[in-house]
Structure formats: C-alpha cells, structure tokens
N, C-alpha and C positions, 0 to 999 in steps of 0.2 A: 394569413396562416393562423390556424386555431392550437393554442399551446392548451396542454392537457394540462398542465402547473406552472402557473408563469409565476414571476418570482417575486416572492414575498418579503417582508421583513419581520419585525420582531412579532410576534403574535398574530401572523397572518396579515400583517401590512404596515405599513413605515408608521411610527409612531410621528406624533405630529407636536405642535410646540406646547399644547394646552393637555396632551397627555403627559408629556414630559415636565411640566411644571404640577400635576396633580400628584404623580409621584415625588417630586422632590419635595413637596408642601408635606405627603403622609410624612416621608421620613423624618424631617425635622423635627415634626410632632412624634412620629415616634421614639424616638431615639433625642431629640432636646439638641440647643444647639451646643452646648457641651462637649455631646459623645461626636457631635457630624463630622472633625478634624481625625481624629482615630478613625471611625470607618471610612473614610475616604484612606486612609493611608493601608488601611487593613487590604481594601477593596484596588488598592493599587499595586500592593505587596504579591496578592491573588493572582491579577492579571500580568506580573512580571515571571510569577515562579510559571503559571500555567503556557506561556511564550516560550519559557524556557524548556519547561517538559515538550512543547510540542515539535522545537527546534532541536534535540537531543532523538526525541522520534524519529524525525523526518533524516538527521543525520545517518543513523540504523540503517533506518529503509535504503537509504542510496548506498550505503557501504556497502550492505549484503547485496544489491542488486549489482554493483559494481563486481564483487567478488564472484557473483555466479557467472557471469557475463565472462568473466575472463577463465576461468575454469571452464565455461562453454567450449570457447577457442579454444582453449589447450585441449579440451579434449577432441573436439572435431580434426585437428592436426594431427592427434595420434590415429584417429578409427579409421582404418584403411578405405579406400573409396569403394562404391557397388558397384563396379565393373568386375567380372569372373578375370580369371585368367586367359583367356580366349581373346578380350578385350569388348564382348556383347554386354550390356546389363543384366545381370541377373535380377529377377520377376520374384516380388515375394508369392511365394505359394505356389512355385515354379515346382519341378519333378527333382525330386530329391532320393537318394538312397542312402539308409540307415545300415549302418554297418556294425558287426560285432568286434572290439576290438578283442585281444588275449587276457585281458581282464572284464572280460564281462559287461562293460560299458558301451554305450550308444555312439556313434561319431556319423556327423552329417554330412556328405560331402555335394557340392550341388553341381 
C-alpha cells in the first residue's frame, strides 16, 4: 500500500542522535553554560503551562459535546414522531393544503 504522507517527525523525519547533539552544542555556545539551567527550566515551565492549556481545551470540547448530546435527546423526546394521524408516514413534500386562518396567517395542514 502506497501512503500519499506517511509519517514524519520533526522536520520531515526523526531527528537522529548527531542532529540532536548539533543542536545542543549550538545552544550552549549560545546561550553559555550559565544561562542553560534557566532555559531549561523556562522551556520546562512552557511545556507545563502549554499541557495545561491544552488539557483545559480539550475539557471544553467534551463538556460542550456532552451538553449538546443530551439537549439532543431531550429534544428528540419532546418532537412528536412523523407518523400522521392516520398512522401512514407522512412524505416530506407530500400534498399539503395552505389554509387562511381569521387572522390572516398561513397554517399547513398535511
């Protein structure tokens, strides 16, 4: 089987152990080994708050879908079934007659 995007990792393919050591050599030089205890804690601080915004997300999402979902049912319990009174199904776009009522207004009866 031929995948149109098979799956990647960081930059279009799994970093490997001599890219990950190239990058950790730049930052040291950049940043000295001084600052590297602070951005590691800064970059740990990030990756806590960012888990937690996404976890508060994701809470929402299912709240709201939980809440529509059952407003769903509650409402499908109240809308009367499409059986006529006859007991046949009634046909959307079935033969209908529009009626006036003594004010003026429309009323459908089917």
């Amino acid at each position: 089987m031929i995948t149109l995007f098979p799956p990647m990792g960081l930059l279009g393919a799994s970093p490997g152990f001599s890219e990950i050591l190239i990058v950790f050599i730049a930052v040291l030089v950049l940043f000295g080994p001084r600052q590297l205890p602070k951005l590691a804690r800064r970059l740990g601080k990030l990756c806590e708050d960012l888990r937690s915004a996404s976890q508060d997300f994701r809470d929402q999402i299912m709240d709201i879908d939980a809440e529509s979902s059952s407003e769903a049912g509650r409402l499908s319990a109240t809308v009367p079934s499409a059986e006529g009174a006859d007991g046949k199904d009634s046909q959307p776009g079935g033969t209908r007659e529009a009626e006036h009522d003594h004010e003026g207004e429309h009323t459908i009866e089917g």
